[in-house]
N, C-alpha and C positions, 0 to 999 in steps of 0.2 A: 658856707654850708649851714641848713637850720642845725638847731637842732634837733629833729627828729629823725632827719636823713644822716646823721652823725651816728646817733642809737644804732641802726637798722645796721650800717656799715660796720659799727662796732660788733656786734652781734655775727657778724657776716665773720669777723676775722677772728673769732672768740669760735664758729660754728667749724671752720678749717682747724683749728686746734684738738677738737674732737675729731674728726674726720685721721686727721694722724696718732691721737693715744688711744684711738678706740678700732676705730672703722679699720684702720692698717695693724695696729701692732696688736689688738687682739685678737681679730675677728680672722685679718685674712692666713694666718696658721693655720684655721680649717681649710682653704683652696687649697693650701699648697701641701700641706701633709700627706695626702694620699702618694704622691712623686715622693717626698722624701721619705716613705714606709720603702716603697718601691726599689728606688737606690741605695737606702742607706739598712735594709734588713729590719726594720724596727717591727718590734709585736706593737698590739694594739695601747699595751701600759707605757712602751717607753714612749712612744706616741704622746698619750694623754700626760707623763709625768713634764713634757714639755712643755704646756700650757698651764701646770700647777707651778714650774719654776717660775714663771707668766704672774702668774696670781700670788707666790709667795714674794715676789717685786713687788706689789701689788699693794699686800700688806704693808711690809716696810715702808712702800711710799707712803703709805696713808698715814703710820703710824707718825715719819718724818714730818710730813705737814701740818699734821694736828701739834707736835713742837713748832716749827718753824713759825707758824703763825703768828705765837707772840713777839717774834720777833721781825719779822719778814712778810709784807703787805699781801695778800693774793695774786696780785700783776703779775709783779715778778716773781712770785713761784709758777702761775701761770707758762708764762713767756720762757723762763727756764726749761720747763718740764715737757714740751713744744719741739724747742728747739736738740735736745740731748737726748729726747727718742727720736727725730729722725735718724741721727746719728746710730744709735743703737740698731735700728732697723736695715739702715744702708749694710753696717758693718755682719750682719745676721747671716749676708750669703758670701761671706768669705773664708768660712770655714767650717766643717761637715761635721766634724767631731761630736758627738754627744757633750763631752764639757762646754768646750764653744758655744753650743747650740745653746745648752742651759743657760749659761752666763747673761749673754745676749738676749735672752727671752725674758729672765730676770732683770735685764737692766732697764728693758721697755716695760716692765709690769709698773717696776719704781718709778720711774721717771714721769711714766704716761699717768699713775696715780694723783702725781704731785699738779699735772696742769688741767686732770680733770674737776679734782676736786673743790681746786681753789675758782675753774671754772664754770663750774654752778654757782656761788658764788655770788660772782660778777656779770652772768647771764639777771640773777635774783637781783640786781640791781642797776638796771635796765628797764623803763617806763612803772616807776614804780608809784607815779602818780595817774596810773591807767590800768586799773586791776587786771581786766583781760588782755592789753596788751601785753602786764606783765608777764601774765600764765601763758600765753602765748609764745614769749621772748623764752621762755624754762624750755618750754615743750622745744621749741624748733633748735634749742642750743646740744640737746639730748637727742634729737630727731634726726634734723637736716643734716648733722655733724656726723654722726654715725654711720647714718643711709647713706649717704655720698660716697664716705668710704667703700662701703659695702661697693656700690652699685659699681667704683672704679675696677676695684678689685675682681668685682665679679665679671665683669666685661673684658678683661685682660688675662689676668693668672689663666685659668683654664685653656682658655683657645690657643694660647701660647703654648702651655704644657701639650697640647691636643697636637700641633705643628712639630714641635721638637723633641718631642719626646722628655720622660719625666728627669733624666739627667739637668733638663733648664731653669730645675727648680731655683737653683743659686742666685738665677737671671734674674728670676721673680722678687726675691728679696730686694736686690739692685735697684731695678727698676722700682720699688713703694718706695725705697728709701730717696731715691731721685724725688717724685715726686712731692715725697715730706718736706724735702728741703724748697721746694715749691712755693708750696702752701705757707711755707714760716713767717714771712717777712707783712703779710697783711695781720697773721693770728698775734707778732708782736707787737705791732704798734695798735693793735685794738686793746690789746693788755696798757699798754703805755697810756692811752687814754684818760683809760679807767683808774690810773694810779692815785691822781689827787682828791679820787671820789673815795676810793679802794687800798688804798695802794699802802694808806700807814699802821702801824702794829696797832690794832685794836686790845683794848679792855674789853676781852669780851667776860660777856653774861655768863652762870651758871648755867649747864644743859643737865634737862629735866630725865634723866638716861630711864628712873624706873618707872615714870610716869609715859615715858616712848616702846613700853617691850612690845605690843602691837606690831608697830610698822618694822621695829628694830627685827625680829624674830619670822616678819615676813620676809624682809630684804635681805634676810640670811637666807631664806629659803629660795627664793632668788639666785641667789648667787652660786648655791650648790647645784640646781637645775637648772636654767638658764644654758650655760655654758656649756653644758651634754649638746645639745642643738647642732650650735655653732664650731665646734669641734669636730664635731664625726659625722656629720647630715655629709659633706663629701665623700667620708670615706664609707659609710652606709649605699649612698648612691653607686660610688664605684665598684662594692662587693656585687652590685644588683644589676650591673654590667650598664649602668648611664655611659654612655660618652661626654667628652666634654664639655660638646654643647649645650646638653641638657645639663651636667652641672653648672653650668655658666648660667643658663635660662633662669634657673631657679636658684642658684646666691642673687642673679642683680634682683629677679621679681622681689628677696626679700629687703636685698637693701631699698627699693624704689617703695615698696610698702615701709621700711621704718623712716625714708624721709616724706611719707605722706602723715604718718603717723602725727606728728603735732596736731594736725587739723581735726585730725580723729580725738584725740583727749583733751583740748583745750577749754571747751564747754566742761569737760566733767573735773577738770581739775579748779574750775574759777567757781564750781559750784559746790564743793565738797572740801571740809577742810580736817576730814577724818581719816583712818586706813581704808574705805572703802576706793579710791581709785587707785591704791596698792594692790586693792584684791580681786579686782575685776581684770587688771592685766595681768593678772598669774596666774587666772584661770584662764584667760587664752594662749598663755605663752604654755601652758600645759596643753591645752587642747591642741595647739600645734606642734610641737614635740611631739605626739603619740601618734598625730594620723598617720605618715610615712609608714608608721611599723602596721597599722590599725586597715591601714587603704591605702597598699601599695602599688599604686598607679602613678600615670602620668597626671591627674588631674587631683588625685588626693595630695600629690606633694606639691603641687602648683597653690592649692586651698592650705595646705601645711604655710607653705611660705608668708602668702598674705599675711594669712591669722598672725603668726609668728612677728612678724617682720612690721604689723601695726602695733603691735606690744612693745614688742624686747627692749628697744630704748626709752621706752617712756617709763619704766620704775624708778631709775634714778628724779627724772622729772619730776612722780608722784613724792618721792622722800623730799625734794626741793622745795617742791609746793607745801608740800605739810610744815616743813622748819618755816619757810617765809610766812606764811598763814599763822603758826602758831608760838614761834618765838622771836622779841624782836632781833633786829637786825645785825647786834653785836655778837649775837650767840649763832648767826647763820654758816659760817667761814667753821665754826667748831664742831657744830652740829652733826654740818655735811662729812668734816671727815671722818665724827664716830659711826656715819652709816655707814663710811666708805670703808673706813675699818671691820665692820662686821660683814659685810656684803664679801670683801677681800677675804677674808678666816675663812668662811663659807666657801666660797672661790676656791681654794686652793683644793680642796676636796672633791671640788666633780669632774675633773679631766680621767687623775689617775685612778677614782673610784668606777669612774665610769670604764676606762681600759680595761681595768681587774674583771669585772662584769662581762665585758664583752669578749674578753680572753677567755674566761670559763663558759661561759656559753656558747662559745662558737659564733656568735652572732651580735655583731653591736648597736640590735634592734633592741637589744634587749632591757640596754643602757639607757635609749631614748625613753622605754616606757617607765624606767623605777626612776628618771628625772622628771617625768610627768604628773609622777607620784610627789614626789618631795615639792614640786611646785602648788600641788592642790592643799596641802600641806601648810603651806606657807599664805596660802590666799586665805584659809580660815584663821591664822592667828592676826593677820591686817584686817580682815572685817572684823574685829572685836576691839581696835584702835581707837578710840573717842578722842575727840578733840580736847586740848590741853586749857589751861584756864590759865591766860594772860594775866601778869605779874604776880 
């Protein structure tokens, strides 16, 4: 095997890692929550406070891998954090309780944190003797990893819930977590690879934290709007009386738009090594969050998705491309998790702020538009980011 067909395949089993901490254990609790409001009596808050226990995992993981590090290589936080959220995930439809529910959602927030963050990373080092293959290898590990999930998720959950009605939610968990445990066995040994490049306790570098408040203060804004989208766009659609094949239509169109999405930002991220390709995806991941409520048709949420769904996985991409571009490679592993860290903080706040909102208004359109706000928000303190001055 060359090596470059070794790279591409690593990548490959690095891009299924994401596909499970992100594509399934974050994203697809928007499919399946409208069934479990259904069955289980939830208002629109205890809804959304499940997706903050989600993000306050989230936290903690991040905060854990930013220790762990000096001790414990990428790989195998990686390969870890992989394998113990499928587990999390399988175990998520075996019991309906509101505590269960949280625990579990939390353990996938943690866990999934731990193998994403150390997987950018080890995506960032990958063709890093071929600058646009690198940006490339960033983009499609954020992209392809995510969208896939999506696109699984979006092709199954619904048409299923559509067949059996919303009692089958339980199935749904089931069946991702089957699936997780799928995926694991190529995302570990692409980690394992990577361990003698990756894999020992680094010294790392000082991070430049007041000299990063640009990307840092976008990625927060990120992180509190972003998440409104993906969370309630089902349960939006189902107040608006969609059936499920049109919520089906429109999660995979967005997962199939963020695994195109690398190709889309790859030029702009090999070209810029400032907050400006932070803040051109926040303004469309706002622009897509608002049209649903803006242009409620069949065609405004179909143009909702695209937009959305070329965006939404590329900001972690843009924070990866910025640290690789602007600090070396010791400080890349520390960096990513203080994004991940503030992205996470932020996070935990727009499920159940967004519930609150759309519980007092009646309407959780209403949600979509004030995280449209806080994303445009966010796009103007990234375009104010200047590139950082090496050593």
């Amino acid at each position: 095997m060359t090596q470059n067909t070794r790279d591409w395949l690593i990548l490959a089993g690095l891009t299924l890692g994401v596909c499970v901490t992100n594509g399934f254990a974050r994203f697809a609790y928007g499919l399946i929550l409208p069934a479990m409001r259904t069955e289980l009596g939830w208002s629109y808050t205890q809804a959304g406070w499940l997706n903050t226990a989600n993000a306050l995992g989230y936290v903690c993981g991040a905060v854990l891998t930013l220790a762990l590090l000096r001790r414990v290589g990428p790989a195998r936080l990686f390969a870890f954090g992989v394998w113990s959220t499928a587990i999390a995930l399988f175990c998520t439809g075996l019991n309906e309780s509101l505590i269960a529910q949280s625990l579990w959602r939390f353990a996938a927030g943690l866990l999934g944190a731990m193998s994403f963050a150390t997987g950018g990373a080890l995506a960032a080092a990958l063709f890093t003797d071929r600058p646009r293959l690198n940006a490339l290898s960033i983009a499609v590990y954020f992209g392809v990893g995510g969208g896939s999930g999506v696109v699984l998720a979006g092709v199954f959950v619904p048409v299923v819930l559509e067949l059996y009605g919303t009692a089958a939610w339980a199935w749904g968990w089931i069946a991702i977590g089957v699936a997780s445990f799928v995926m694991c066995p190529l995302a570990i040994w692409a980690a394992r690879q990577m361990r003698p490049a990756a894999g020992a306790a680094p010294q790392a570098a000082p991070v430049p934290l007041r000299a990063m408040l640009g990307v840092l203060a976008g990625y927060a804004g990120f992180g509190l709007g972003y998440i409104v989208y993906l969370t309630f766009i089902a349960a939006w659609m189902t107040a608006q009386q969609a059936t499920g094949l049109q919520i089906a239509a429109v999660w995979t169109l967005v997962g199939l738009a963020i695994c195109a999405s690398p190709f889309v930002w790859r030029g702009v991220f090999a070209r810029f090594d400032n907050g400006v390709p932070l803040a051109l995806i926040l303004v469309n991941i706002a622009i897509g969050s608002s049209l649903p409520v803006i242009w409620p048709t069949l065609p405004g949420l179909v143009i909702s998705a695209v937009i959305f769904g070329l965006s939404v996985f590329q900001a972690p991409g843009a924070i990866t491309n910025f640290s690789r571009r602007n600090l070396p490679q010791a400080s890349w592993g520390a960096a990513i998790s203080f994004f991940t860290i503030t992205f996470a903080v932020s996070q935990t706040l727009g499920p159940v702020g967004a519930g609150l909102i759309g519980d007092r208004a009646g309407d959780i359109g209403a949600s979509l538009l004030a995280a449209s706000g806080v994303l445009m928000l966010g796009a103007v303190c990234a375009a104010l980011q200047r590139p950082l001055a090496r050593g």
